[in-house]
C-alpha positions, 0 to 999 in steps of 0.5 A: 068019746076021748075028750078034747085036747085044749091049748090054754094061754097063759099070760104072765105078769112078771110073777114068780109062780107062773111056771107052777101054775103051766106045770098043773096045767100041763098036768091036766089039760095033757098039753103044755100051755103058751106062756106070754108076759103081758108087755110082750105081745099086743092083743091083735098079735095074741089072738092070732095065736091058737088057744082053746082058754086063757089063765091070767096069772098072780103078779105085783101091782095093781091092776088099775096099773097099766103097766102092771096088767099089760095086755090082760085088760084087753083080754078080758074085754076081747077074748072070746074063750074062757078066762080064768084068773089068779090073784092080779087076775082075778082082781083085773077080772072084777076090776074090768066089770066095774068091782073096786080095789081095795086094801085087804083087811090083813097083808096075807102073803104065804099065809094060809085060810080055809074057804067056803064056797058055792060048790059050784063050777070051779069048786065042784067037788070040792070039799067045804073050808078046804086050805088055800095059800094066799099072797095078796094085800089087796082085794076086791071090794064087796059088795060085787056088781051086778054083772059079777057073782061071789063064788067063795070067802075067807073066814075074814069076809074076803072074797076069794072067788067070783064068776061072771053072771053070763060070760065063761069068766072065773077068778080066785084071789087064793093060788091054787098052784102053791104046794100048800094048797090043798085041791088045786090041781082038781080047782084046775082040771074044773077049769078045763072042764068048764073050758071044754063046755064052752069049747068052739071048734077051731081050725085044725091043728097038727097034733103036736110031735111028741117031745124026742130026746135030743141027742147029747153030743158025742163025747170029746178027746178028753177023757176021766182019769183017776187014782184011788187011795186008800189014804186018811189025810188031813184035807185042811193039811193037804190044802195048806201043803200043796195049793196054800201058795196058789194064786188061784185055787179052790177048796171045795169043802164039806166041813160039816160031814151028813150022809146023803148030804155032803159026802165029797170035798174037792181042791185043786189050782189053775196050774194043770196043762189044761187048766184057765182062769176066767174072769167075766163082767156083765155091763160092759161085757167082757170075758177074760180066758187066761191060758197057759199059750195066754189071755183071750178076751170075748164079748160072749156071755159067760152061760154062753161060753160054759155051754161051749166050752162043756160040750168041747170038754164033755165025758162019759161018766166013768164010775166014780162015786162022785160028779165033779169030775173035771171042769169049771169051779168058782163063783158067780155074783149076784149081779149075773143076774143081768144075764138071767133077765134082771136089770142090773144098775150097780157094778161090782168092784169084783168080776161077776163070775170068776171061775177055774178050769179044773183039769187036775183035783183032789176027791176025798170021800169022807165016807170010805176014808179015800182020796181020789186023784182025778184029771182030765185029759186026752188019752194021748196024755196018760203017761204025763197024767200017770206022772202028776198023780205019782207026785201028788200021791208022794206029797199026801204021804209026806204031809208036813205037820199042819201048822197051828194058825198064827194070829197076826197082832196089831192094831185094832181095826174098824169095822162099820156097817155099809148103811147104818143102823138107822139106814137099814131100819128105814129100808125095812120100813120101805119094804113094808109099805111095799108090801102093804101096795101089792108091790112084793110079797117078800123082800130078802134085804142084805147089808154089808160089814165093813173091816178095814185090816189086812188078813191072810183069805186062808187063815180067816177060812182055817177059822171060820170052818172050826167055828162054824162047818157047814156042807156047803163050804167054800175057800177060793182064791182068785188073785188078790180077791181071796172068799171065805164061805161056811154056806149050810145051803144049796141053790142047785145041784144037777146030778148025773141022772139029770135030776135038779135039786134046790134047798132053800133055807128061810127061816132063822134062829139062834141055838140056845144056851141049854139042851132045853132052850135050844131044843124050844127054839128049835120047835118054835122056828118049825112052828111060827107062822112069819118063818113058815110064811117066809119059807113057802114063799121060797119055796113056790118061786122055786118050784117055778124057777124048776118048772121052766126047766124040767119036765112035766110032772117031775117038779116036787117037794120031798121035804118041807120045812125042815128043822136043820141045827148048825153050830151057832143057829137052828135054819127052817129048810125046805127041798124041792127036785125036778128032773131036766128036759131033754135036751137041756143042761145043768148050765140052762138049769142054773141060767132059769134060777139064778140068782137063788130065790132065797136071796131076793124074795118073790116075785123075785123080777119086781123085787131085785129092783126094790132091792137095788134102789134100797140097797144103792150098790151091788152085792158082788159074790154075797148072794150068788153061788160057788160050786162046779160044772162037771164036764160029765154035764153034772153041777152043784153050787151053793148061795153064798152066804155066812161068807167073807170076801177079803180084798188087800186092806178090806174085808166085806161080810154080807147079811140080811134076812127076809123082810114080809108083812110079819116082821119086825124092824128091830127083830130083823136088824138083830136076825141080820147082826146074828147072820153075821157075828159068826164070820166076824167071829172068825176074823177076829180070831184070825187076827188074835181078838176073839172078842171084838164082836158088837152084840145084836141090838146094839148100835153097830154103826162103827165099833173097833175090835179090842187089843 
């Protein structure tokens, strides 16, 4: 007999894993569950929904706390179906039958522990002292009431897992939807096996339509034009010749070459027939289009209007070997995170997203040594497109010398850190106690250094990419605001298969000063448990930023922390990949796992607001992303770290790290002056003084770079 399709209703408490656990679910119970956050919806509009059982996932808090458990207590005490919870769930489960919350002997947040269990109900089958993740400081206080039954232990005497003496009631203070625990899917399938034992026939429902591709809309007037070069230019000489002057242009630069990795770098301005400058503020909203016939401004949302504006400009693909084939180029603030559900309570001084309409660019394939040339137009414009690329072909064939970089002599210049030493110890010391209350499980805490001088965005990129080439780098310049990035990680690429892919990197080290030292490091970073704890938090809230977005199944992890050396330290890095739903686009892609996870910590909604009243300003480019959105529907965009964002007489490099119930204090301030002595290191070269750079550890309040 074909075995009842159940509905499972889950109730999300503001977490960043649910989307892991609606992916297994999906999995095992072949339909996709109901997800509702627990201050959405009453409990007497719930239960006119249709569902056969009801998961109540993880989350921060305390689920004595009201507004941290939501409409789950009445769930509990109401629902006539089986329930099963995780982590707050299972605390809120115990905690309604009379169990106390207490503090956990340890914070264990994306650390590991073997089980033992009964080997019944929800771990039948399962094998003795099987791994499980945790993330949680608080637990349930043994011994239990009598109404409730210990099912499971950590070899701590925590209890990982209880059941109601009489009513289909489960929980378990492990995730069993995090990528290092081992039989999680099977823990899950029991549920909806015992689920299905405790089944009442409902009314009948439909069986659901099966989910049709929707159909892309067809292709515009415009169309890829390209011309392929057989050319070895210098990209660093093309750049300065040709865009250098441009008020508004971008460099999108592999200036650290890795097959499969970072192949293709692009380059081009604001100046093609096509072309627009976008400015966009989120609170008030206001968005600026400057075009060649003038300035529009639209209260739309910036994703809004990329989602318009794509589909008006949408092109087949036309064979190249790269995406980025025409479209929209530049960068999006942290604080665009107002757009994506976060509160946003600072205001930049810089627009939260400036992008460029790329009608013209530049390709180089690193790989076969070619240039392409590559412009987006209707087919009625071949002949003026025919032209540029005439002249453009002329101007790479005729590249003057590049000019060595020239540094400017002055004036010693100060540079401080936007909260002091003893500030961001006290923040750390913060992010602890809220780790210790349940409140987070990781904090990604960032500062800011602060130079008062005056340098030219591109000199101080020329540096910056000798000292430290990264994949993912940037240059873009928009105005008066130039960006300086040698980012080594990826928040999102979209590719032209509809394959999504994020790279995460949590955990740092610096590069030793010997083969043999560097190459210990290098072993330790893959092998410490405070980088590996930091590392799996990330990537588990990525897999369920993915898991809104993409089907069924289709979210994975082919590499798990993985060990990547760059020029000044070693970065534990980790990949996760997705492939989009139907009907979707990379715009809804970037919209659902925005900002990066690496950049916040987890659960990434409760965190950013710790963060915003720890840090008390708004982050602005640092810990957003710059890259691209092809008008072939393609994407790719990094987090904008290891960056500097020059304004006339000031220049502003944001670091940090993530703090978790590991970390030390002073460790941490060091992790965070090492992040950013690199780009320092190229502002003082770019301005003639190499050595003007504090050591980590030292007291960094102010100091001024030498003569």
């Amino acid at each position: 007999m074909r075995a009842v399709r159940l509905r499972t209703l889950i109730i999300d408490n503001h977490d960043s894993f649910t989307f892991n656990l609606f992916q297994l679910l999906a999995e095992v119970g072949g339909t996709e569950p109901l997800v509702v956050r627990n201050d959405e919806r009453s409990w007497r509009e719930l239960r006119e929904l249709t569902f056969d059982n009801i998961v109540i996932s993880p989350g921060p808090g305390r689920p004595d706390h009201p507004t941290d458990f939501g409409v789950c207590r009445d769930a509990l005490l109401e629902a006539d179906v089986p329930i099963l919870g995780v982590c707050l769930g299972h605390q809120g489960l115990g905690h309604v039958h009379g169990a106390r919350i207490q503090h956990a002997p340890e914070v264990m947040h994306g650390r590991l522990s073997p089980v033992r269990h009964t080997g019944t109900d929800l771990f039948q089958g399962l094998p003795q002292d099987f791994q499980v993740v945790r993330y949680h400081s608080l637990c349930l206080a043994r011994p239990l009431p009598e109404d409730l039954v210990e099912t499971a232990w950590a070899p701590d005497g925590v209890l990982m897992a209880l059941r109601h003496a009489s009513l289909p009631r489960w929980g378990v203070q492990f995730h069993p939807e995090s990528i290092a625990t081992t039989h999680g899917r099977q823990l899950l399938a029991n549920f909806v096996r015992l689920s299905r034992a405790h089944h009442v026939p409902r009314p009948s429902r439909p069986p659901e339509a099966p989910q049709e591709k929707a159909p892309l809309p067809p292709p515009g007037t415009f169309r890829v034009h390209h011309r392929k070069l057989r050319l070895d230019a210098d990209p660093e000489q093309a750049f300065v010749a040709l865009l250098g002057g441009s008020d508004h242009a971008f460099w999108l630069d592999s200036s650290r070459v890795e097959a499969g990795l970072s192949r293709f770098s692009f380059m081009g301005d604001a100046t093609g027939p096509h072309s627009a400058v976008i400015h966009y503020q989120v609170n008030p909203r206001r968005l600026t289009v400057r075009r060649s016939q003038g300035t529009e401004e639209h209260s739309t949302e910036l994703f809004e209007f990329l989602q318009q504006e794509l589909t008006r400009l949408r092109v087949v693909p036309s064979g190249l070997p790269f995406d980025f084939q025409g479209g929209f180029v530049g960068s999006l603030g942290y604080e665009l995170k107002h757009d994506c559900g976060a509160t946003t309570p600072h205001a930049s001084p810089d627009p939260d997203a400036s992008l460029i309409l790329a009608d013209r660019l530049l390709a180089w394939d690193h790989l076969e040594r070619t240039v392409y040339l590559v412009a987006l137009a209707p087919e009625h414009e071949a002949a003026q497109v025919q032209a540029w690329f005439d002249a453009t072909e002329s101007s790479l064939r005729a590249l003057p010398p590049l000019a060595p970089l020239e540094p400017r002599s002055g004036a010693p210049f100060p540079v401080r850190l936007a909260r002091d030493r003893e500030t961001y110890l006290a923040d750390i010391q913060r992010c602890l106690e809220q780790l210790h209350e349940g409140e987070t499980y990781e904090v990604c805490l960032t500062n800011k250094l602060l130079a008062r001088t005056h340098v030219d965005p591109l000199d101080l990129y020329r540096s910056l990419r000798r000292l430290n080439p990264a994949p993912y780098a940037a240059y873009l310049r928009m105005g008066p605001q130039g960006i300086a990035c040698s980012s080594p990680e990826r928040f999102l690429r979209v590719d032209a298969e509809r394959w999504v892919e994020s790279k995460p990197i949590k955990g740092t080290l610096r590069r030793g000063s010997t083969p043999a030292e560097d190459d210990r490091l290098r072993q330790q970073l893959g092998s410490q448990e405070k980088d590996r704890a930091e590392n799996l938090m990330i990537v588990d809230l990525v897999r369920n930023d993915l898991g809104r977005v993409c089907e069924v199944g289709s979210v994975h992890v082919p590499r798990l922390m993985h060990v990547e050396s760059y020029a000044t330290v070693h970065q534990l890095v980790s990949t996760i990949r997705g492939h989009l739903r139907p009907g979707l686009t990379a715009v809804d892609a970037v919209r659902a796992a925005f900002p990066g996870g690496s950049m916040t910590g987890a659960p990434k909604e409760r965190t950013m607001e710790l963060i915003d009243r720890l840090e008390g300003e708004a982050r602005g480019v640092y810990s957003g992303a710059i890259g691209y959105f092809s008008a072939t529907g393609a994407a790719d965009l990094n987090v904008v770290i290891r960056t500097a964002v020059v304004r006339p007489g000031e220049v502003s490099i944001g670091a940090g790290g993530a703090i978790v119930a590991l970390s030390d204090p002073a460790a941490e301030l060091d992790e965070m002056l090492l992040k950013s002595r690199v780009v320092l290191n190229a502002l003082c070269t770019a301005l003639g003084r190499p050595d003007g750079l504090p050591e980590p550890g030292a007291d960094s309040r102010a100091w001024t770079a030498p003569d």
